[in-house]
VOGU-790161 format. One record per residue (C-alpha): x, y, z. Coordinates in pm, whole numbers, padded with zeros to 5 digits. Layout:
N
<u: X&v: Y&w: Z>
...
***
This chain:
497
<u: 00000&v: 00000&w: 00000>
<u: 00121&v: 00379&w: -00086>
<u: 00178&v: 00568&w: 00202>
<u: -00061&v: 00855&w: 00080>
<u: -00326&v: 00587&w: 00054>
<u: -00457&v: 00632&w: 00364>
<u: -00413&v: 01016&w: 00459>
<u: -00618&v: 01217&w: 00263>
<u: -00919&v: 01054&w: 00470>
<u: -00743&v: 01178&w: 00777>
<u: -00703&v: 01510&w: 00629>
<u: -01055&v: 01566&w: 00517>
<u: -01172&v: 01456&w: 00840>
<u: -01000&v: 01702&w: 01019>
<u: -01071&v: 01983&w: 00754>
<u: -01447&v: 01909&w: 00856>
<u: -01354&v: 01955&w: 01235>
<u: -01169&v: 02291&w: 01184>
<u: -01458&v: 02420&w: 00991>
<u: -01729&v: 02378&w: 01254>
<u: -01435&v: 02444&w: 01558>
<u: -01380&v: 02799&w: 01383>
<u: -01727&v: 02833&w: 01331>
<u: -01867&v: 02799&w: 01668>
<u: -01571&v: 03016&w: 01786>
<u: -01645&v: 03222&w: 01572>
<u: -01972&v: 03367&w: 01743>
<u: -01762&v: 03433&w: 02051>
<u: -01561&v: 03631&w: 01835>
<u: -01838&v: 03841&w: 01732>
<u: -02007&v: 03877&w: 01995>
<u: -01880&v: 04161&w: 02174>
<u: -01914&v: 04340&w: 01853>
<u: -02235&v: 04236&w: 01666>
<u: -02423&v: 04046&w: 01937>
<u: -02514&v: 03690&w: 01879>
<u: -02863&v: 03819&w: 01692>
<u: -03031&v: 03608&w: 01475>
<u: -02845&v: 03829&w: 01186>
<u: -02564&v: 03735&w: 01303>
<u: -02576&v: 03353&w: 01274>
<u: -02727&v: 03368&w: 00967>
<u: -02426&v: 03578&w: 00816>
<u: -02203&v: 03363&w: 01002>
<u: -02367&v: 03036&w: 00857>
<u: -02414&v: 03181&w: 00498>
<u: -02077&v: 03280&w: 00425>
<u: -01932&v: 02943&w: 00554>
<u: -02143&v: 02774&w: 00376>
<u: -02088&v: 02989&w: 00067>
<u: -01696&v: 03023&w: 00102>
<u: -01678&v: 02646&w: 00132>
<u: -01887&v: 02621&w: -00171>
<u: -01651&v: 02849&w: -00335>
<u: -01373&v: 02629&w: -00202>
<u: -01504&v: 02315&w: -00340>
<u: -01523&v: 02492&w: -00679>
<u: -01202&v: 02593&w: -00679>
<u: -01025&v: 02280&w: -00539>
<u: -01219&v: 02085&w: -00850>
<u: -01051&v: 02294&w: -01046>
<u: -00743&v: 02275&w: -00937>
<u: -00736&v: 01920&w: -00908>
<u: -00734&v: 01844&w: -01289>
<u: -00384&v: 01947&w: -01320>
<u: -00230&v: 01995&w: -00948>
<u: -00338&v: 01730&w: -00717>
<u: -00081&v: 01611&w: -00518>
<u: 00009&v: 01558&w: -00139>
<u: 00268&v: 01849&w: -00200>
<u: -00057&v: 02093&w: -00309>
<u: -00297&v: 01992&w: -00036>
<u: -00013&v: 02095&w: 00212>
<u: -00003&v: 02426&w: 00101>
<u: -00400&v: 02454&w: 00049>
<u: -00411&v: 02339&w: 00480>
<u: -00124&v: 02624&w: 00497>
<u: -00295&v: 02903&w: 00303>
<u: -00648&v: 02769&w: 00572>
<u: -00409&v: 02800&w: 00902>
<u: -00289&v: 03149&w: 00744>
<u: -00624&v: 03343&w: 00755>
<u: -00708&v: 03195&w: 01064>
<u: -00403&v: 03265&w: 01232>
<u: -00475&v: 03606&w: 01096>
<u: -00854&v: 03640&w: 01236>
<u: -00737&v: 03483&w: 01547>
<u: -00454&v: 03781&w: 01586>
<u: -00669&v: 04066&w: 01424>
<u: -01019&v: 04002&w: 01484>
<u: -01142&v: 04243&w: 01794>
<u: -00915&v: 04492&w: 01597>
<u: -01083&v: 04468&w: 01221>
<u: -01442&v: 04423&w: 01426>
<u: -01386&v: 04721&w: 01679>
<u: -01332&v: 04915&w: 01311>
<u: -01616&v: 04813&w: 01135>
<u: -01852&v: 04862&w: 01433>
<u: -01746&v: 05225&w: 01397>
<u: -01752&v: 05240&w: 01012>
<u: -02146&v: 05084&w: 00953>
<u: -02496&v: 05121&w: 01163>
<u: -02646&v: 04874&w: 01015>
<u: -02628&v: 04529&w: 01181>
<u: -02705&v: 04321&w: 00887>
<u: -02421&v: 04488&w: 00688>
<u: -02213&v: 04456&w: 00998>
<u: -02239&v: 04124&w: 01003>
<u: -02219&v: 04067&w: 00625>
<u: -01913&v: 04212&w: 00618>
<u: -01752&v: 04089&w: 00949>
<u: -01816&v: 03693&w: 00830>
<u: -01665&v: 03757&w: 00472>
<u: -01330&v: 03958&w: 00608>
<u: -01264&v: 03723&w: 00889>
<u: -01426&v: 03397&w: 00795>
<u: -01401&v: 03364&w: 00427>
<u: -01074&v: 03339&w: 00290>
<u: -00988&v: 03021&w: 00586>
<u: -01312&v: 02851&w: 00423>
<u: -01241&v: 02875&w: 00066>
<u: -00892&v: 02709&w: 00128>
<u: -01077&v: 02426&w: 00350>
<u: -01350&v: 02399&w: 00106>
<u: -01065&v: 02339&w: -00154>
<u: -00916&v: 02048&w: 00049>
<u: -01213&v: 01755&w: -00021>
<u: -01234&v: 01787&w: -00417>
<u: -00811&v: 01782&w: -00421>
<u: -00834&v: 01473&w: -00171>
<u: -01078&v: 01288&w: -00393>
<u: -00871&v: 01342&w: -00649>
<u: -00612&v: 01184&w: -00517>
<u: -00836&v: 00906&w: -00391>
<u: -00958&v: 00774&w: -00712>
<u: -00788&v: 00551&w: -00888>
<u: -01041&v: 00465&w: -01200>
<u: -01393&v: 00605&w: -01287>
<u: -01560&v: 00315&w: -01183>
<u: -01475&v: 00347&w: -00800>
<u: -01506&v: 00758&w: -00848>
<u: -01891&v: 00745&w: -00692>
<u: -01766&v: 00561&w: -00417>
<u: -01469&v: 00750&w: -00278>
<u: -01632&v: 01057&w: -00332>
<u: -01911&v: 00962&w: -00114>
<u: -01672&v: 00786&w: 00140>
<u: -01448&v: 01167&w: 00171>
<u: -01814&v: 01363&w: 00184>
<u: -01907&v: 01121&w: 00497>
<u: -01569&v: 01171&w: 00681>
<u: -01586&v: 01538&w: 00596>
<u: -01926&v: 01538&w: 00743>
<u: -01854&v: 01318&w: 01037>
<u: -01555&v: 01548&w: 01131>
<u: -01820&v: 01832&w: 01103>
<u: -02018&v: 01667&w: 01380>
<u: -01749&v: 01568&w: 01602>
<u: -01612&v: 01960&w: 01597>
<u: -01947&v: 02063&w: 01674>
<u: -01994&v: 01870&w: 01998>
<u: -01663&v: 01841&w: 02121>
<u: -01557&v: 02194&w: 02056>
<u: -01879&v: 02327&w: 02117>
<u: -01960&v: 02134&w: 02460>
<u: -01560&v: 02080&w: 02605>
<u: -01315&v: 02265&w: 02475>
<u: -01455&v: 02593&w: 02387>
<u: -01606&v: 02647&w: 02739>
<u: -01326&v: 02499&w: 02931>
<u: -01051&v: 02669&w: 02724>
<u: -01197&v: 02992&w: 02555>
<u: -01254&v: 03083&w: 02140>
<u: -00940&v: 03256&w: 02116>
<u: -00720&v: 02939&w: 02194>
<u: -00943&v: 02719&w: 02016>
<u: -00840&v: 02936&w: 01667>
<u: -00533&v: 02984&w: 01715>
<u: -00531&v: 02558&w: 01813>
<u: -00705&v: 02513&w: 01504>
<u: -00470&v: 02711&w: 01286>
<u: -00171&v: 02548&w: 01479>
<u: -00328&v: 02149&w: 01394>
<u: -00347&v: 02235&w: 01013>
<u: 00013&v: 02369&w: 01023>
<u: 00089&v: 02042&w: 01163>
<u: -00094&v: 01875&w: 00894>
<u: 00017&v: 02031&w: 00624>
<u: 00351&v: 01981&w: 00780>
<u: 00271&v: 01589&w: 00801>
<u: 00193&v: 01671&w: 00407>
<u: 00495&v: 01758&w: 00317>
<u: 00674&v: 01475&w: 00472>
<u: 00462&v: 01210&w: 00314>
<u: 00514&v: 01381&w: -00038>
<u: 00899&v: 01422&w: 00015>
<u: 00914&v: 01793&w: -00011>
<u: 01192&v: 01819&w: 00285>
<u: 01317&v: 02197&w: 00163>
<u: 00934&v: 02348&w: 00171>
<u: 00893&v: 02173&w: 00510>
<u: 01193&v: 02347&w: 00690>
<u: 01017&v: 02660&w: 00567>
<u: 00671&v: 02581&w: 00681>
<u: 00844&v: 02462&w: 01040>
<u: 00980&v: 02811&w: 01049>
<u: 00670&v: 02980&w: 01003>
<u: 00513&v: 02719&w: 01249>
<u: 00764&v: 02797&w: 01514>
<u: 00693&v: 03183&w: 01477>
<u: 00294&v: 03159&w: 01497>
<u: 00322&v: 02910&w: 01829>
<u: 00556&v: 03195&w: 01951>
<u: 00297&v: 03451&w: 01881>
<u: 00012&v: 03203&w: 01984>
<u: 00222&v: 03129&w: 02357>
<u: 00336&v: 03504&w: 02396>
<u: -00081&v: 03605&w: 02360>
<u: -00197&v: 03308&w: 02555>
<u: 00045&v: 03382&w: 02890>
<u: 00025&v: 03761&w: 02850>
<u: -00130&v: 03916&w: 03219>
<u: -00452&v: 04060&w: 03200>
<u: -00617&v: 04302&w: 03427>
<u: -00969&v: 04154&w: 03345>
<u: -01175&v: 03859&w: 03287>
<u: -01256&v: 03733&w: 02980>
<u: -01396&v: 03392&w: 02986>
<u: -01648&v: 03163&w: 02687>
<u: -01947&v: 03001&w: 02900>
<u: -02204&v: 02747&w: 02735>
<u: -02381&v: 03072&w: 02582>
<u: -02191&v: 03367&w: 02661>
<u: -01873&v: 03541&w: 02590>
<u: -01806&v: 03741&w: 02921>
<u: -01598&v: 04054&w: 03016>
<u: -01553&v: 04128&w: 03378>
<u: -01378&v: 04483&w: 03415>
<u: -01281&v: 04765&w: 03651>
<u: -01366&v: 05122&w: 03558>
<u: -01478&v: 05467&w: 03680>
<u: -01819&v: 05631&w: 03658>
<u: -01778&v: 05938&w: 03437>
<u: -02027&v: 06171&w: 03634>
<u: -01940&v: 06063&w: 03971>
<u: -01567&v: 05897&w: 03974>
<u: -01684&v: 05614&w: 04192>
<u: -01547&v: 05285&w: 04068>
<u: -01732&v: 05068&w: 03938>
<u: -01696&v: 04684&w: 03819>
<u: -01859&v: 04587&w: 03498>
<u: -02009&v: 04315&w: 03402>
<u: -02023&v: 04252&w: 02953>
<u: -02204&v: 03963&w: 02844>
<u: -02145&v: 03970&w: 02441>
<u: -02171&v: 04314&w: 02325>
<u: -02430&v: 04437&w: 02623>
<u: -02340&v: 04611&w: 02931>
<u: -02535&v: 04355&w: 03148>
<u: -02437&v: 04471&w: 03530>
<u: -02244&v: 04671&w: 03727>
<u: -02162&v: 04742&w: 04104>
<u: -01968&v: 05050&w: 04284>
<u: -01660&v: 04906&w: 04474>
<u: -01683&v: 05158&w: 04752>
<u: -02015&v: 05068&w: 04867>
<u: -02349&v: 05010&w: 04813>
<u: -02627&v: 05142&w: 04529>
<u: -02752&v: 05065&w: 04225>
<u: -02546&v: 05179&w: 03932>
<u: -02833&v: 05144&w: 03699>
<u: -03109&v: 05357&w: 03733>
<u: -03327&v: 05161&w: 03531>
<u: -03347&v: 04888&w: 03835>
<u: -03443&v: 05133&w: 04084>
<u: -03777&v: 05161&w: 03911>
<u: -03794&v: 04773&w: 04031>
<u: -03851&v: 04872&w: 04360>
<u: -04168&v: 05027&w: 04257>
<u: -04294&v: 04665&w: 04355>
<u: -04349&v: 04810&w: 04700>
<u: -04578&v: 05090&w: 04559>
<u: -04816&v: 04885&w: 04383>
<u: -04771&v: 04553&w: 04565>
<u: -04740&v: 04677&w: 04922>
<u: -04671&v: 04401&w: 05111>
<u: -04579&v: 04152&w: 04853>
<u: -04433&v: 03826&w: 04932>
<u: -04284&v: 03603&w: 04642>
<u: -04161&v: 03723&w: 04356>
<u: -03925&v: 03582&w: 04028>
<u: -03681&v: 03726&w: 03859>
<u: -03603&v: 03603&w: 03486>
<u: -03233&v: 03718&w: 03422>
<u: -03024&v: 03707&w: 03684>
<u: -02645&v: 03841&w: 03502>
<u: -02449&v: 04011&w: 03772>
<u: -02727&v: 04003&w: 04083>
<u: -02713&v: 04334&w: 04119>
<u: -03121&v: 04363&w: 04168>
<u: -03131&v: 04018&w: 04387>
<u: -02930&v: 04153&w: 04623>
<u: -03109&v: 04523&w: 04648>
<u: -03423&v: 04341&w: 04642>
<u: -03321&v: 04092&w: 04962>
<u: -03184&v: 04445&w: 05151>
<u: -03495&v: 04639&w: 05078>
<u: -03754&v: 04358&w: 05122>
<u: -03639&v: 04127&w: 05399>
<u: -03983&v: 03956&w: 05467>
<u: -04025&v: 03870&w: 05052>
<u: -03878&v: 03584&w: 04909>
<u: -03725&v: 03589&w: 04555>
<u: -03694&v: 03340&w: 04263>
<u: -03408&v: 03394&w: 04012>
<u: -03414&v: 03258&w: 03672>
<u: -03060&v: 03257&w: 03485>
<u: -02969&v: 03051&w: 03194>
<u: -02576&v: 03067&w: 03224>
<u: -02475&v: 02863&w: 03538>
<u: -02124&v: 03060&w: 03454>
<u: -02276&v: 03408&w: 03516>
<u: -02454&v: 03312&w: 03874>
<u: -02029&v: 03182&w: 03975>
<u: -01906&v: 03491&w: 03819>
<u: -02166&v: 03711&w: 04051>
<u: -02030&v: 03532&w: 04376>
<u: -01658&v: 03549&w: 04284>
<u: -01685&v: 03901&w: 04159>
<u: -02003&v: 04107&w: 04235>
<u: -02088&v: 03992&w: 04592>
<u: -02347&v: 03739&w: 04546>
<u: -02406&v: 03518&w: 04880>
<u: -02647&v: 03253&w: 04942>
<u: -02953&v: 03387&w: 05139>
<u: -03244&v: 03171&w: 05268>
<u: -03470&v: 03389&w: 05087>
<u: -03294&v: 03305&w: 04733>
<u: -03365&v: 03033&w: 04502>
<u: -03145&v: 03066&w: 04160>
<u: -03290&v: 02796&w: 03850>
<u: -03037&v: 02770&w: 03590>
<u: -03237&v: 02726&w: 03269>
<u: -03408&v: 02954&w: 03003>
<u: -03701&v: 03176&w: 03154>
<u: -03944&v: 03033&w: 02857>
<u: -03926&v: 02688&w: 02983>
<u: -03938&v: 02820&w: 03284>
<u: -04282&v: 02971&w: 03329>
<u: -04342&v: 02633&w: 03102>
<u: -04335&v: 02414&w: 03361>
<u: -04327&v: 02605&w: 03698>
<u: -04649&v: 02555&w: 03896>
<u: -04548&v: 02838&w: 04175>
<u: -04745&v: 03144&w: 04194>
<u: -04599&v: 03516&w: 04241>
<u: -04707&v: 03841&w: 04346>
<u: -04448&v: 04018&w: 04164>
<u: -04253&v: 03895&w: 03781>
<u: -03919&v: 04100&w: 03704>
<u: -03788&v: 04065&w: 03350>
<u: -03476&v: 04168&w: 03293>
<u: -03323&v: 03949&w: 03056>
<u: -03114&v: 04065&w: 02727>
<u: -02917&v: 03811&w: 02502>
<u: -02786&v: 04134&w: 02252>
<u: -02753&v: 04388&w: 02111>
<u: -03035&v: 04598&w: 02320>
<u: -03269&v: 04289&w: 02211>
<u: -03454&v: 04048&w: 02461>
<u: -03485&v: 03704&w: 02344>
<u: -03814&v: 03659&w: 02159>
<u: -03930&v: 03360&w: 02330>
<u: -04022&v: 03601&w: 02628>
<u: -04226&v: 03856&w: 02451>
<u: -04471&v: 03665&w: 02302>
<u: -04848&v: 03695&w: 02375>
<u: -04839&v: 03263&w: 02496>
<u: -04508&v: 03408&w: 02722>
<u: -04699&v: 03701&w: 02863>
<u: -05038&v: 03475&w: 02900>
<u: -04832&v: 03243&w: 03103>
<u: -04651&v: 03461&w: 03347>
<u: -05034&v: 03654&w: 03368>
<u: -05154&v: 03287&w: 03502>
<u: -04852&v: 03266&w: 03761>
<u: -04943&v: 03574&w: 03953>
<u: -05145&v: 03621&w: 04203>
<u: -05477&v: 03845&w: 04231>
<u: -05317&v: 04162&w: 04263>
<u: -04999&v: 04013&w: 04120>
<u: -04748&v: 04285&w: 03900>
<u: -04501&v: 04200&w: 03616>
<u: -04193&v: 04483&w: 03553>
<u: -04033&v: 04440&w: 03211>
<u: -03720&v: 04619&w: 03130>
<u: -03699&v: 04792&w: 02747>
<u: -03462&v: 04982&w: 02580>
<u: -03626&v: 05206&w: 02328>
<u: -03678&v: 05540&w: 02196>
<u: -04027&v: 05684&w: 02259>
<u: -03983&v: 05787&w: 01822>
<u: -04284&v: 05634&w: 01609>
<u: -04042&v: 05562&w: 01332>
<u: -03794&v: 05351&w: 01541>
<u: -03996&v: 05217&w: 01851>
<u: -04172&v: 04963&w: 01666>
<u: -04034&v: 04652&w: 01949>
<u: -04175&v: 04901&w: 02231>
<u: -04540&v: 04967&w: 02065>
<u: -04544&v: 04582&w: 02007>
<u: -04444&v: 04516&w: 02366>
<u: -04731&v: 04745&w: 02499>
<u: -04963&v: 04570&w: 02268>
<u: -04896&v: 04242&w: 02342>
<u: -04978&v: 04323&w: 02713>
<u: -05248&v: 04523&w: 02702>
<u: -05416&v: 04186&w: 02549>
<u: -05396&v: 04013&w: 02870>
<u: -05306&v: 04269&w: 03183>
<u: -05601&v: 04501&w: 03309>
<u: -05345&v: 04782&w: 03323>
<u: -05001&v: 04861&w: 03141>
<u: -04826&v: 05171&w: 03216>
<u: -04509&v: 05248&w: 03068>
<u: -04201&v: 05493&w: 03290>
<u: -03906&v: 05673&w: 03098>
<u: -03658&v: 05640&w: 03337>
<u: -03443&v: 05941&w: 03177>
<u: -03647&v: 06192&w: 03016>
<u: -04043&v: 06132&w: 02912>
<u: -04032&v: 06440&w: 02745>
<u: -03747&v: 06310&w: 02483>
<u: -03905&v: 06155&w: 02256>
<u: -03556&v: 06050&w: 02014>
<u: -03367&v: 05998&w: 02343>
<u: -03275&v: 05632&w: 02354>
<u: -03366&v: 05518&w: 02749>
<u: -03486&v: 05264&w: 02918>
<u: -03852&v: 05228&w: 03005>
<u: -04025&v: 05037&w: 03229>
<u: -04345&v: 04854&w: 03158>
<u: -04559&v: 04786&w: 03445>
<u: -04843&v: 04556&w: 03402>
<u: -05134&v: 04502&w: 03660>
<u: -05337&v: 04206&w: 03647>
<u: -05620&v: 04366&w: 03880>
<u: -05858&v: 04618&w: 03689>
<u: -05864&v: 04855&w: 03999>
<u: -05729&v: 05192&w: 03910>
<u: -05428&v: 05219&w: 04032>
<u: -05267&v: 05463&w: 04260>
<u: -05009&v: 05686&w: 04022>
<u: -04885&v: 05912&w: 04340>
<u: -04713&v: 05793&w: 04680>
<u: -04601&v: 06017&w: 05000>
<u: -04295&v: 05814&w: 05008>
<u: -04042&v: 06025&w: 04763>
<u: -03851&v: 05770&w: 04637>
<u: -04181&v: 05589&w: 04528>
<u: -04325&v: 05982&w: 04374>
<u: -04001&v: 06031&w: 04213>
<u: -04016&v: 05741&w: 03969>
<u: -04409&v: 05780&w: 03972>
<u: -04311&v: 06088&w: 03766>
<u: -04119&v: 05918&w: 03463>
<u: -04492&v: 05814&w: 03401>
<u: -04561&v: 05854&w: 02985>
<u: -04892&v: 05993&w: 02959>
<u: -04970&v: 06034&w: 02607>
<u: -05098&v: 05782&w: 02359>
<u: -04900&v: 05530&w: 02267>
<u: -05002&v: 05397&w: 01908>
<u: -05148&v: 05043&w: 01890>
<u: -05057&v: 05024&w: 01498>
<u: -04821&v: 04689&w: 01513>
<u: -04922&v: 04363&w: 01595>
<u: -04900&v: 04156&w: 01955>
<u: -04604&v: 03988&w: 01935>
<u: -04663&v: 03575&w: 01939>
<u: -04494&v: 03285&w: 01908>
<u: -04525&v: 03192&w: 01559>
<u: -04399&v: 03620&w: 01421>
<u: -04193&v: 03826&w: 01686>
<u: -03948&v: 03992&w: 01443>
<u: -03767&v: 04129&w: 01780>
<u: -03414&v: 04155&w: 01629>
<u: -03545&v: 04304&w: 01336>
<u: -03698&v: 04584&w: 01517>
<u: -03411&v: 04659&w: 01735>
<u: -03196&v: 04679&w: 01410>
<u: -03429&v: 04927&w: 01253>
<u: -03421&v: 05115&w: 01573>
<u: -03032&v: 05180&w: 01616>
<u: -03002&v: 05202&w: 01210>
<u: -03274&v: 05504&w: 01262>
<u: -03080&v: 05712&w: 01506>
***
């Protein structure tokens, strides 16, 4: 038997793990840039699939004439290349096109094709080039070519679980590409042997010995702040200072959003927008039990068990990672009155059979945008059934109060107003600024008692008078399970401003 006989099965293989390693890292990538939006995957997803496309193309091509173990080493070299590349310039070339373009679609676009395409067309190249070299006579040309599609497709799957459930959690994207880049360097290295090329090998070692440099100096380089891949998040944990005060502050990034934050010289809320959770006490007085669905850095939680020591509180966080990064670095104790559930706040209010006098929803996945599942008229129905008589839901959301780009807020109000007997909606900046992007907070009543929009307590009387009092149009659609174009509208809201 030749001794290339049996390797361009191994190579294909592990072409088809690279591609779905870089891939899932490459979200992580993004994310603190783009968000993880559904725009974002499908860019992501679409150029792969079309570079690869282009790849296999090309590689058929090139095959007629140059198809030897020699040519598929420098194909896996020209791959490790442009990753190397993305894995040593990516933040830098996405920090400049986040600056250069508003809208995310073209963001997107254009980050996946700079950063992901030119690595994909060189692995797409590698399975026509290997089946070239695979068959032997037109008769067994149906076989091997199916037999190098399966490998290349079982590879696929193996990258996806084992990158995407071990090593990309435990280790973090950025090693993972720069690993991936480093294995087809070895490959093609392993190439060159088998095809005898012994004077292009010393050269490739060379340039193999200065990317592991470059890849060891990164990897052991000090930093002053966490960045860490969970399950579903890329996280940055960071020191800074508040601009109008001084005070420092520790923040707390989950992709691109500025999730939580907490003073390190003592206590308060650094975000107004949670104060106006306290409001609980106005229209609830005397509440009991209440759930939170997004938990991030705790910073509400643990105002909540100060303020309200005789209530009990239910937190609802998907990432497991985010709940131990609140303990180790945001304060976050165990309290008999706290009960955390690690899992997604749909399935959730699904299957919970608890009842509450109070709902918080502060959950955010990107990119200003909550995650549809939660927005929906069956999602509001359900958390309507879980509260109590005079039960109240708060929902956080970032909007403008601007007809032409507040199309996600109009939705949200509309979508509750079909099931609560009162919604009332708080700017928590200005309610006079109507282009001013803010928070608001929507309050929904299930009780059709008027409510009391005045306290004597001024804390209470001072968010009371955020209260937007005008009309707010009921010209788009309750949002429901089967259409809730959520990151759609938040796109045409930042590309408006």
């Amino acid at each position: 038997m030749q001794k290339d006989n049996y390797f361009p099965w191994i190579l294909v293989f592990v072409t088809g793990y690279i591609v779905m390693t870089f891939e899932l890292s490459g979200v992580r990538l993004l994310g603190p840039f783009l968000g993880t939006s559904v725009f974002v995957w499908s860019s992501l997803i679409g150029i792969v699939m079309g570079c690869l496309s282009l790849g296999y193309w090309l590689g058929g091509r090139i095959s007629l004439k140059k198809s030897t173990m020699k040519h598929l080493a420098w194909v896996l070299a020209g791959a490790a290349f442009f990753i190397f590349l993305t894995a040593f310039g990516g933040e830098k070339a996405l920090a400049r096109i986040s600056r250069m373009m508003i809208d995310f679609r073209w963001m997107s676009v254009v980050s996946c094709v700079l950063l992901f395409g030119p690595a994909n067309v060189f692995m797409g190249m590698v399975l026509p080039m290997a089946a070239r070299l695979k068959i032997s006579h037109v008769s067994s040309s149906g076989k091997a070519v199916g037999n190098l599609y399966a490998l290349s497709t079982a590879g696929s799957i193996a990258g996806t679980f084992i990158s995407g459930f071990l090593f990309i959690p435990a280790a973090g994207f950025e090693i993972m590409i720069y690993v991936s880049a480093l294995i087809l360097l070895v490959f093609s290295a392993t190439s060159l042997i088998v095809s005898r090329s012994y004077i292009l090998l010393s050269g490739l070692t060379l340039l193999s010995v200065a990317a592991l440099v470059v890849f060891l100096k990164k990897a052991v380089h000090t930093k002053d702040y966490v960045d860490a891949d969970t399950l579903y998040n890329r996280v940055l944990i960071y020191d800074t200072k508040e601009p109008e005060t001084g005070r420092k502050v520790r923040v707390l990034k989950v992709n691109n959003e500025t999730s939580s934050a907490m003073y390190l010289d003592g206590e308060g809320l650094v975000f107004e927008v949670l104060k106006y959770y306290r409001l609980a006490g106005h229209f609830y007085p005397g509440f009991r039990h209440s759930l939170m669905i997004g938990g991030s850095g705790y910073a509400f939680p643990k105002d909540y068990l100060q303020r309200f020591p005789d209530a009990t509180l239910d937190v609802v966080e998907i990432d497991p990672a985010l709940t131990r990064f609140a303990a180790e670095y945001f304060g976050l104790k165990e309290h008999p009155a706290l009960k955390i559930f690690h899992e997604d706040g749909r399935t959730y209010i699904n299957r919970t059979e608890s009842s509450y006098d109070v709902i918080f929803l502060d959950a955010y996945k990107s990119l200003l945008t909550v995650p549809y599942q939660l927005t929906t008229l069956e999602a509001v129905e359900k958390m309507h059934a879980m509260l109590t008589e005079k039960g109240v839901l708060f929902a956080n959301i970032i909007s403008t109060f601007d007809v032409d780009n507040n199309h996600f807020l109009r939705a949200a109000v509309a979508t509750y107003k079909q099931v609560f007997g009162q919604v009332y909606l708080f700017a928590v900046k200005d309610p006079g600024d109507s282009q001013l992007l803010q928070n608001f907070m929507l309050v929904a009543l299930k009780s059709y008692d008027q409510a009391v929009l005045s306290s004597s307590d001024p804390e209470y009387e001072s968010y009371l008078q955020h209260i937007i009092t005008h009309e707010i149009p009921m010209d788009i659609p309750a949002l429901t399970d089967d259409y809730a174009p959520v990151d759609y509208y938040t796109n045409k809201m930042i590309r408006m401003l």
